[in-house]
VOPAGU-2260 file (C-alpha; in pm, 1 decimal, decimal comma):
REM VOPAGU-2260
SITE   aa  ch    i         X         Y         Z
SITE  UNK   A    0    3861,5      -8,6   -4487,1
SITE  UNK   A    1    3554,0    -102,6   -4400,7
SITE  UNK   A    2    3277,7     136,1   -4424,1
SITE  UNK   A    3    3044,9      21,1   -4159,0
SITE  UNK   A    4    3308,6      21,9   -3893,5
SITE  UNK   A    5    3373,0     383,8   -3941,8
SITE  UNK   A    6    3013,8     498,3   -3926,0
SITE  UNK   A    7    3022,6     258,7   -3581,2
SITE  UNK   A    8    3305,2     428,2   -3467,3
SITE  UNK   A    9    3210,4     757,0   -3547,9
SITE  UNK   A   10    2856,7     716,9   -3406,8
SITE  UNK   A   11    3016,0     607,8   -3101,7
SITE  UNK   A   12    3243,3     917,1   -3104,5
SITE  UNK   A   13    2905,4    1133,1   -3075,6
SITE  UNK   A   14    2705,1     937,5   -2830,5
SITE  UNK   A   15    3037,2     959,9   -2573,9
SITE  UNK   A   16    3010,9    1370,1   -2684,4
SITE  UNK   A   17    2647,6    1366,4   -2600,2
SITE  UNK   A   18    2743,5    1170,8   -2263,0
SITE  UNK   A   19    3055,2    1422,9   -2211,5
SITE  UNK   A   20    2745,8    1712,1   -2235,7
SITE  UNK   A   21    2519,4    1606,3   -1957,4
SITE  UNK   A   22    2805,2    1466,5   -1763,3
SITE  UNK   A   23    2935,3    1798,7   -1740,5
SITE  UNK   A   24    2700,7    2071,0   -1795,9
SITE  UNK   A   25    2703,1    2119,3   -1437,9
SITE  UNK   A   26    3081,8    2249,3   -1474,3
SITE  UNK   A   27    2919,8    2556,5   -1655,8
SITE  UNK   A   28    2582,2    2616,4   -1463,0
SITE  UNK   A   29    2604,9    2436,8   -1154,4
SITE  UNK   A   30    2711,9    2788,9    -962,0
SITE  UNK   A   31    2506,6    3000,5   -1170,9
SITE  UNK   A   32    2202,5    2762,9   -1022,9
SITE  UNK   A   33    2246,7    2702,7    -678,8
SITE  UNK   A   34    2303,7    3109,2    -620,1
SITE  UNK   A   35    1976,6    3146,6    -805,8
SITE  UNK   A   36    2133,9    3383,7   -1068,5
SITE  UNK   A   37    1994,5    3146,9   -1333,6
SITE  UNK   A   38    1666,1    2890,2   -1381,2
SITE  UNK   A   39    1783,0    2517,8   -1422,7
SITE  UNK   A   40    1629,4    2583,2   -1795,8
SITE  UNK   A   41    1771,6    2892,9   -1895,2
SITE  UNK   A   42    2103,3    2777,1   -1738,3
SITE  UNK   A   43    2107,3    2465,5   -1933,5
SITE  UNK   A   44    1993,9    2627,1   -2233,1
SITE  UNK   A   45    2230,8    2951,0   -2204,3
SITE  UNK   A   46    2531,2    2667,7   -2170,6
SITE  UNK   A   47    2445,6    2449,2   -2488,0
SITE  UNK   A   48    2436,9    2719,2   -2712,3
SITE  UNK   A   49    2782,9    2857,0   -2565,8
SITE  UNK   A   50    2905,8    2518,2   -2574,3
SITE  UNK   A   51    2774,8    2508,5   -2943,1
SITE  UNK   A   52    3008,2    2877,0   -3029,4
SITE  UNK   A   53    3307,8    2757,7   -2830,0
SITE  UNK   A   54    3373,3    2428,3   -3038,6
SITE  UNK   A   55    3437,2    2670,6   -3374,7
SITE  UNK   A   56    3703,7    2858,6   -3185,9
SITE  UNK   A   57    4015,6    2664,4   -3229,4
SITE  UNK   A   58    4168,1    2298,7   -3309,6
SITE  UNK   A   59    4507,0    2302,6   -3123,0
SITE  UNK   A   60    4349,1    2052,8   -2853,2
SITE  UNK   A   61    4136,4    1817,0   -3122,4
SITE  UNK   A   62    4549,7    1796,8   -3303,8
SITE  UNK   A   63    4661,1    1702,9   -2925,6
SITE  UNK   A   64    4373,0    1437,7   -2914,0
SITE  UNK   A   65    4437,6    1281,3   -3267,6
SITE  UNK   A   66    4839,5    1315,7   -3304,9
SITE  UNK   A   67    4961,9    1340,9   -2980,5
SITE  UNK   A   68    4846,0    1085,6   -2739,8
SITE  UNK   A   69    4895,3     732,9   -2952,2
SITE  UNK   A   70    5052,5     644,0   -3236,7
SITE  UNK   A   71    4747,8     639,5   -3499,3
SITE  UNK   A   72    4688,5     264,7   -3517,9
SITE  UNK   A   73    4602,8     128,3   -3904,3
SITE  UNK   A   74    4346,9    -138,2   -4058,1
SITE  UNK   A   75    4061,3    -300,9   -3884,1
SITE  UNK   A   76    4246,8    -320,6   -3550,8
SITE  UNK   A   77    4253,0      51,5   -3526,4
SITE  UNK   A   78    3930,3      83,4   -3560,9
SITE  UNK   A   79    3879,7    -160,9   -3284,7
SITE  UNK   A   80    4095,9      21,8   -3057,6
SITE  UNK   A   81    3919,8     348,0   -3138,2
SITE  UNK   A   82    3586,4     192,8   -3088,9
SITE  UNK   A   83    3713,3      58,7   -2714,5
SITE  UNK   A   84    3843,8     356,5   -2601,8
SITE  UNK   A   85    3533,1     548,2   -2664,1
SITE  UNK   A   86    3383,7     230,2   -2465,0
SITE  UNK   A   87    3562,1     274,9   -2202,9
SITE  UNK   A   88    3556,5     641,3   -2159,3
SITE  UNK   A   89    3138,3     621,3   -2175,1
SITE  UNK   A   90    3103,9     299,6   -1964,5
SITE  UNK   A   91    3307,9     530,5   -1696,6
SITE  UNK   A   92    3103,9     853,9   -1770,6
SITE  UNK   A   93    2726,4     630,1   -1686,8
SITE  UNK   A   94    2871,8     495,0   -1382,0
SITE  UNK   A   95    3023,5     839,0   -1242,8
SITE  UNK   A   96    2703,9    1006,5   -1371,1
SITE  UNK   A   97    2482,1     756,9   -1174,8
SITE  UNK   A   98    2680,5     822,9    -851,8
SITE  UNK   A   99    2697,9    1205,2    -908,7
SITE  UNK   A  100    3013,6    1220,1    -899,7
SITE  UNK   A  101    3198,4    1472,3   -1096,3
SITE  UNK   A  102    3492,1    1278,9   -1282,9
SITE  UNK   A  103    3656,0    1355,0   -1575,7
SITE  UNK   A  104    3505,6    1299,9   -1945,6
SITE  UNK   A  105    3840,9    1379,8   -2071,0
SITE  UNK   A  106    4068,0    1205,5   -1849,8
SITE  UNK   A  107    3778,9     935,5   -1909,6
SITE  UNK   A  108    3897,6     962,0   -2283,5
SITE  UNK   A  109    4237,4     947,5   -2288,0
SITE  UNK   A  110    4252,2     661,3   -2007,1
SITE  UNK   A  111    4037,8     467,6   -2272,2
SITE  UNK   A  112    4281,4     597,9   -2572,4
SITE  UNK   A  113    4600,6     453,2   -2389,7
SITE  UNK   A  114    4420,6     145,1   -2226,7
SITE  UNK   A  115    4300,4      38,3   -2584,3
SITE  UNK   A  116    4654,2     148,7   -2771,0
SITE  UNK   A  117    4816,8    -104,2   -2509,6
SITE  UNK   A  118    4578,5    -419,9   -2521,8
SITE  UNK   A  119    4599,0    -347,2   -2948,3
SITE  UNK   A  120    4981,0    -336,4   -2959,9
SITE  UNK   A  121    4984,3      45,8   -3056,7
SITE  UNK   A  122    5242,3     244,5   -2939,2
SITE  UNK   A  123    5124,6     481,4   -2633,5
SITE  UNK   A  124    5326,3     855,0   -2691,6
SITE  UNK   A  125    5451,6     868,2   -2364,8
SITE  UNK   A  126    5609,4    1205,2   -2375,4
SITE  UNK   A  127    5265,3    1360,7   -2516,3
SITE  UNK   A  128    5055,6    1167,0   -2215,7
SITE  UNK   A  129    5285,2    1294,4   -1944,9
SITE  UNK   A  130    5320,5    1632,7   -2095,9
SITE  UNK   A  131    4949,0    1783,1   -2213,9
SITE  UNK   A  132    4757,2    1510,2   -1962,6
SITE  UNK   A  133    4952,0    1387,3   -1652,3
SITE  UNK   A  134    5105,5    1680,3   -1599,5
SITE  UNK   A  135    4772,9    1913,1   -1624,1
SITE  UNK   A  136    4588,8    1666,8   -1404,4
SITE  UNK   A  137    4781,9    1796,3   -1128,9
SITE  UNK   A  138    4867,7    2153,5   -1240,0
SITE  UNK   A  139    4519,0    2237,0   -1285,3
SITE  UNK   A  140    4356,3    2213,7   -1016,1
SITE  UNK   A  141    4633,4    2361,0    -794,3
SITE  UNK   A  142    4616,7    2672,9   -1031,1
SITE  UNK   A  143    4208,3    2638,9   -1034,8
SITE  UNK   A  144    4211,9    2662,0    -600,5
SITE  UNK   A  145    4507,4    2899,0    -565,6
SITE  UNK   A  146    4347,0    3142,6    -836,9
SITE  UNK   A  147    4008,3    3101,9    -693,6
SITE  UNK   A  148    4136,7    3143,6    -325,9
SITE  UNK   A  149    4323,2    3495,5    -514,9
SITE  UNK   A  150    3991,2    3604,1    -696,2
SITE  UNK   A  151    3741,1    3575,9    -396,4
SITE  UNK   A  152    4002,3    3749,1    -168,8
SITE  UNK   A  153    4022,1    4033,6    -446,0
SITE  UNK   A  154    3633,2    4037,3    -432,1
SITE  UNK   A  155    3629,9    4032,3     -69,3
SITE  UNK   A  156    3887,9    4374,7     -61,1
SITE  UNK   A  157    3741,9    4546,4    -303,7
SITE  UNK   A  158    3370,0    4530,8    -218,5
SITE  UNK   A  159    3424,6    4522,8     228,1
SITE  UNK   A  160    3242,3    4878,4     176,3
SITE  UNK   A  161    2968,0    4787,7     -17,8
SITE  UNK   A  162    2592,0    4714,0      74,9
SITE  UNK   A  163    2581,3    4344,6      58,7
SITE  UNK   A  164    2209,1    4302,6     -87,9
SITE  UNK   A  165    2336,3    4514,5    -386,2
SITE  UNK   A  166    2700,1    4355,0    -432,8
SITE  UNK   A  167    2485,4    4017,6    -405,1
SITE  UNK   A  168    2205,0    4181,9    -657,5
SITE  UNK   A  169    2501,7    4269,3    -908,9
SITE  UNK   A  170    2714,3    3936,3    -913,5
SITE  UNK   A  171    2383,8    3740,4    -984,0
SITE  UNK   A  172    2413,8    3919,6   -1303,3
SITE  UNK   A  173    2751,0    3900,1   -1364,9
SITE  UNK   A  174    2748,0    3553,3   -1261,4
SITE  UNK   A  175    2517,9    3508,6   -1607,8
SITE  UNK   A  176    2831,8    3636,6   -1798,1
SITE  UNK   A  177    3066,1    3411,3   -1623,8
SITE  UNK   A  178    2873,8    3128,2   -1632,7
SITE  UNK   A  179    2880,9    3154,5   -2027,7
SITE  UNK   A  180    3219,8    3163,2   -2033,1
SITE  UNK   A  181    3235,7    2858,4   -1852,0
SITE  UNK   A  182    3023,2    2704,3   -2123,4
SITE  UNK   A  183    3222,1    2896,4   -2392,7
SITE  UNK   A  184    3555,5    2715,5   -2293,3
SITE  UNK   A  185    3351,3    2405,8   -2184,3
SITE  UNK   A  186    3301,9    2420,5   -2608,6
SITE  UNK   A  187    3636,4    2528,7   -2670,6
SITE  UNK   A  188    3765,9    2204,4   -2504,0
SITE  UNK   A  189    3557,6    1932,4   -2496,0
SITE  UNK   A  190    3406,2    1919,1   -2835,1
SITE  UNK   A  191    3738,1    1897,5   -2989,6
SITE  UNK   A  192    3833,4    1602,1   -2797,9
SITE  UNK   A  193    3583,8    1429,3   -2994,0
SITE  UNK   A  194    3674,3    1623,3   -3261,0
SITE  UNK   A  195    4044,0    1498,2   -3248,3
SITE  UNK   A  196    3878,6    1137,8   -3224,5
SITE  UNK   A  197    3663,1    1133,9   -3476,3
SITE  UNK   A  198    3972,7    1289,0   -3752,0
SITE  UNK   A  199    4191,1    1009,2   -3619,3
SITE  UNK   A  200    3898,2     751,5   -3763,2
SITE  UNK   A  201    3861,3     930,0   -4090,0
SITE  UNK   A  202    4217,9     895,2   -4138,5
SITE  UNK   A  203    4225,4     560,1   -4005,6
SITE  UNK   A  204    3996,1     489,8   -4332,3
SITE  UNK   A  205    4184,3     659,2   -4528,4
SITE  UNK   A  206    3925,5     979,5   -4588,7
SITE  UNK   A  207    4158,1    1303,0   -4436,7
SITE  UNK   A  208    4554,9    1305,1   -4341,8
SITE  UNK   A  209    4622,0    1508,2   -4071,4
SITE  UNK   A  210    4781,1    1805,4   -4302,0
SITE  UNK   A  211    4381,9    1847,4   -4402,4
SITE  UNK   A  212    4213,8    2053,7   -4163,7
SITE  UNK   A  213    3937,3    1929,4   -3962,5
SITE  UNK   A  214    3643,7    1871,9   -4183,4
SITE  UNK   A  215    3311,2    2157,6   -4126,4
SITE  UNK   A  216    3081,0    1843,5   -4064,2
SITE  UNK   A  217    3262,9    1688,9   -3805,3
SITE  UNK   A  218    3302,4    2019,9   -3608,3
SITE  UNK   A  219    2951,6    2113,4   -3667,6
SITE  UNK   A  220    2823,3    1719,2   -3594,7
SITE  UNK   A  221    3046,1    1743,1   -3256,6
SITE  UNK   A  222    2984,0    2055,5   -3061,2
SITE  UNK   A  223    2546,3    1974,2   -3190,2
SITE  UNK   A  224    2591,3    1668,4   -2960,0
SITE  UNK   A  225    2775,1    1830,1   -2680,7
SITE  UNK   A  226    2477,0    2095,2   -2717,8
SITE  UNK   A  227    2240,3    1811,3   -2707,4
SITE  UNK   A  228    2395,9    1651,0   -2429,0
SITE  UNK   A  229    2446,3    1971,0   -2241,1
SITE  UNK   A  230    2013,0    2065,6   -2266,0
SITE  UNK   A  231    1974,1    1734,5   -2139,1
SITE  UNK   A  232    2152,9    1853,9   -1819,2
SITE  UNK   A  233    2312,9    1686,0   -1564,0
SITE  UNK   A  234    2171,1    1688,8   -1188,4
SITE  UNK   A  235    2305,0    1460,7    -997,6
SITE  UNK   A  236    2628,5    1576,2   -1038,2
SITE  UNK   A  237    2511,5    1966,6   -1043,9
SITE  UNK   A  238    2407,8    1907,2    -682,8
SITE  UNK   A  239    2698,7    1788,3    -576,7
SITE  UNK   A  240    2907,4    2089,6    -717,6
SITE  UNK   A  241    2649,7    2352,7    -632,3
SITE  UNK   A  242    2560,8    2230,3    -258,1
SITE  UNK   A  243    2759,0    1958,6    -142,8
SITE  UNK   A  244    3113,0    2077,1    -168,9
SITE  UNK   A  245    2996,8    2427,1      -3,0
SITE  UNK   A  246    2677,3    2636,1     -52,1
SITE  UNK   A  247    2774,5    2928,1    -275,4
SITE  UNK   A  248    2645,9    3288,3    -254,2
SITE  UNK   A  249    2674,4    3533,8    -610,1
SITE  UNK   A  250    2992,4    3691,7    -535,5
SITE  UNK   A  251    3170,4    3341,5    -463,4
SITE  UNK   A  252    2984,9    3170,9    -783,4
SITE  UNK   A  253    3080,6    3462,5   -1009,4
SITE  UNK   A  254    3472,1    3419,8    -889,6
SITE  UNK   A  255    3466,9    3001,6    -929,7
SITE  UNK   A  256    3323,9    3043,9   -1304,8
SITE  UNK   A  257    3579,5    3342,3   -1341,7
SITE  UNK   A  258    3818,9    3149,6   -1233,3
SITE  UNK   A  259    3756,0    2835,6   -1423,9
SITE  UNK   A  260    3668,6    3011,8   -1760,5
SITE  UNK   A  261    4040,3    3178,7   -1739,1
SITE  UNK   A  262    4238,0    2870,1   -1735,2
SITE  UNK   A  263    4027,8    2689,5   -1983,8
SITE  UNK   A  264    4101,4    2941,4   -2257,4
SITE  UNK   A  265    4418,7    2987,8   -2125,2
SITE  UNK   A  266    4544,3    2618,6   -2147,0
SITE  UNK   A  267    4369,9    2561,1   -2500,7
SITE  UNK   A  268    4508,1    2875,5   -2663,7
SITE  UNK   A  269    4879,6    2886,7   -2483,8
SITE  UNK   A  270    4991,9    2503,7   -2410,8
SITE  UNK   A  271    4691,8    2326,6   -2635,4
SITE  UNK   A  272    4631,3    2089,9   -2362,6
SITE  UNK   A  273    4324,9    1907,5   -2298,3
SITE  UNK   A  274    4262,4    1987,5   -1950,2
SITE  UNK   A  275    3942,7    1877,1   -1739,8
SITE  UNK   A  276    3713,1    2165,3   -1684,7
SITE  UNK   A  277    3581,8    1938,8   -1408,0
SITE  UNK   A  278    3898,1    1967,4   -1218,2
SITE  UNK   A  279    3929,8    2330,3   -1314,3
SITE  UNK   A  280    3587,8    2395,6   -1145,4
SITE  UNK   A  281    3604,6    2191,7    -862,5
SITE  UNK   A  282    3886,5    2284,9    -706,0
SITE  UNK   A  283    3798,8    2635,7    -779,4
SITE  UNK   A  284    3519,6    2632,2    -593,4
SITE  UNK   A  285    3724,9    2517,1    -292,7
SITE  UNK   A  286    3947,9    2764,3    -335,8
SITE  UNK   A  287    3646,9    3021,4    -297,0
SITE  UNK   A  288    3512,8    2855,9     -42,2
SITE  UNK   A  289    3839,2    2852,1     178,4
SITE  UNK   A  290    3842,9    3242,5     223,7
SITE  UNK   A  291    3511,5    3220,2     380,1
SITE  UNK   A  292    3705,7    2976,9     663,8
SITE  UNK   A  293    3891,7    2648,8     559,4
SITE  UNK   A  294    3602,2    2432,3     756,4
SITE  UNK   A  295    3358,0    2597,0     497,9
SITE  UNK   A  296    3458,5    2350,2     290,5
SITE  UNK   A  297    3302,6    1991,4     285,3
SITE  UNK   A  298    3614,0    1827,7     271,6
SITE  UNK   A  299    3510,2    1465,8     299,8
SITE  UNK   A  300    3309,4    1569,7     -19,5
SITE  UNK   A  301    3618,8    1673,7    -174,1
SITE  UNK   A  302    3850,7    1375,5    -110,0
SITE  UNK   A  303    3612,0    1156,1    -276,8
SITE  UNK   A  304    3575,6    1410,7    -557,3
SITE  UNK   A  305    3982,8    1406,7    -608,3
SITE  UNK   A  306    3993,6     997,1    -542,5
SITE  UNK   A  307    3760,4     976,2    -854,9
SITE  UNK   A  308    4039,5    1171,6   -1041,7
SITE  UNK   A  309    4282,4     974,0    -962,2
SITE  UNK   A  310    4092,0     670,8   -1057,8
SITE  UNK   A  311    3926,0     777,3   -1379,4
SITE  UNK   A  312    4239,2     658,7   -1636,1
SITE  UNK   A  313    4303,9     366,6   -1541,3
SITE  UNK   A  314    3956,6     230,1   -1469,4
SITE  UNK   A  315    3870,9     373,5   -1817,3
SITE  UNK   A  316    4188,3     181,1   -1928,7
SITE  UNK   A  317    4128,0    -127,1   -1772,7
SITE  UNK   A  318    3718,7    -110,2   -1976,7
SITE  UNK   A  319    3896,1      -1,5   -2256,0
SITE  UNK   A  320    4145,9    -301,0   -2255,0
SITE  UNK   A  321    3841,2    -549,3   -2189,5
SITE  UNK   A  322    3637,5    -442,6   -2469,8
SITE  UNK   A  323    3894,9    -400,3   -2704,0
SITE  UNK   A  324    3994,8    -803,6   -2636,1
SITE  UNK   A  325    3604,6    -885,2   -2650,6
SITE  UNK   A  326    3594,1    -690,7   -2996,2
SITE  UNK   A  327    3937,1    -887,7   -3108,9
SITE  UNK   A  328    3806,8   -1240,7   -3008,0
SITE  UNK   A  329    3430,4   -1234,8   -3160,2
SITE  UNK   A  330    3542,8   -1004,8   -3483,2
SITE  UNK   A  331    3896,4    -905,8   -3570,4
């Protein structure tokens, strides 16, 4: 195997991780910031070192990424078709970034994954794709606005006697511990995505099997450019989650991250599925902004927000696809 085209691949691995961090460091902090519980800086800062801790906490979704999406390709022409699906995934991540719109790295990834398996002649696992992506791309945001709708109306009951410049006062602090454990399961999921990537390439070239355990360097390598990315922020999409969808108070930002952080650690530990914390977030943060009234909600915002869902696979497919037959004619 070719030495040069693993170090290629791999280095593309970590420059779509650094992308995946400032694409979607506004998942953890974007809340946290517009309620003024946290500085832009310390935000950003607080979220890549959580990010950083939460990528050592498991491997259940990198083994979903690297076994359980494609068939692992072999030779030269898998490490094409790893190559273009990380192309794919961070051509899509630039272009949603530039419009600040809050798409999916993940779903980014694993539309490039299946997009390149199918223009390379790999086998797509079907079963896998329907079961820890398809069927989470829907299930998680329902859960993410019907638990945040739950949460916030919890919040409302319990605190209707208290003084609201002190309830306010106390959830900007709390909001700083829920706003880490955004970024903690923000770790937890997306660095081993890349991760589950970069162990399919190593045993592409024959340097792991998948019976060795991830290797230290790769985990450490991965969630230091997620960090990276993460300090390097993300603001156009952090204004559209923490103004334009609805303008958040403390209690309501504290309830979204709640909210969010829940079924992030609760997916990756339970069903080790690779679910999009920027679906989880979003659509809590409707959720919490529908007890206030349902009009609350910017829901123009929001349908184009859940259109660019929809559309992230298959236009990270269809990149995927292209670059993978570029790489094929002019090298393979």
């Amino acid at each position: 195997m070719d030495t040069f085209a693993l170090i290629v691949t791999v280095a593309v691995a970590l420059f779509f991780t650094y992308t995946n961090g400032f694409h979607d460091s506004a998942n953890a902090i974007a809340t946290s910031v517009s309620t003024r519980a946290l500085t832009p800086r310390a935000a950003l800062a607080m979220a890549a070192v959580m990010n950083l801790a939460g990528a050592f906490l498991g491997n259940g979704v990198a083994k979903t990424v690297s076994e359980g999406l494609i068939e692992t390709p072999v030779g030269s022409k898998g490490m094409a078709i790893l190559f273009a699906a990380l192309a794919g995934a961070i051509v899509w991540n630039l272009v949603t970034w530039y419009f600040g719109l809050p798409s999916s790295s993940s779903h980014a990834l694993f539309g490039g994954l299946v997009g390149a398996a199918l223009a390379g002649g790999t086998a797509v696992i079907w079963s896998g794709v329907v079961e820890k992506i398809i069927l989470p791309m829907f299930l998680s945001p329902i859960v993410g606005l019907v638990v945040g709708y739950l949460v916030m109306t919890a919040i409302l009951w319990l605190f209707r006697n208290a003084n609201p410049h002190k309830a306010k006062r106390g959830f900007r602090i709390a909001q700083t511990v829920s706003a880490a454990g955004m970024a903690l399961g923000h770790g937890l999921q997306d660095a081993q995505k890349t991760m589950g990537v970069v162990m399919m390439a190593l045993v592409i070239a024959g340097q792991e099997t998948y019976k060795d355990p991830i290797p230290v360097w790769v985990k450490i390598v991965c969630a230091l450019m997620l960090s990276l990315g993460t300090y390097a922020g993300g603001w156009r999409i952090m204004r559209t989650l923490g103004r334009k969808i609805i303008e958040l108070d403390p209690p309501q930002g504290f309830a979204a991250e709640a909210t969010g952080a829940s079924i992030m650690f609760t997916t990756a530990y339970l069903f080790k599925a690779p679910i999009s914390t920027t679906h989880v977030i979003t659509s809590a943060i409707m959720g919490v902004g529908a007890t206030k009234r349902v009009n609350a909600v910017r829901w123009g915002v929001a349908k184009n927000i859940v259109l660019g869902w929809f559309i992230t696979m298959p236009a990270a497919a269809l990149v995927a696809a292209a670059v993978f037959e570029l790489v094929n004619l002019t090298v393979l």
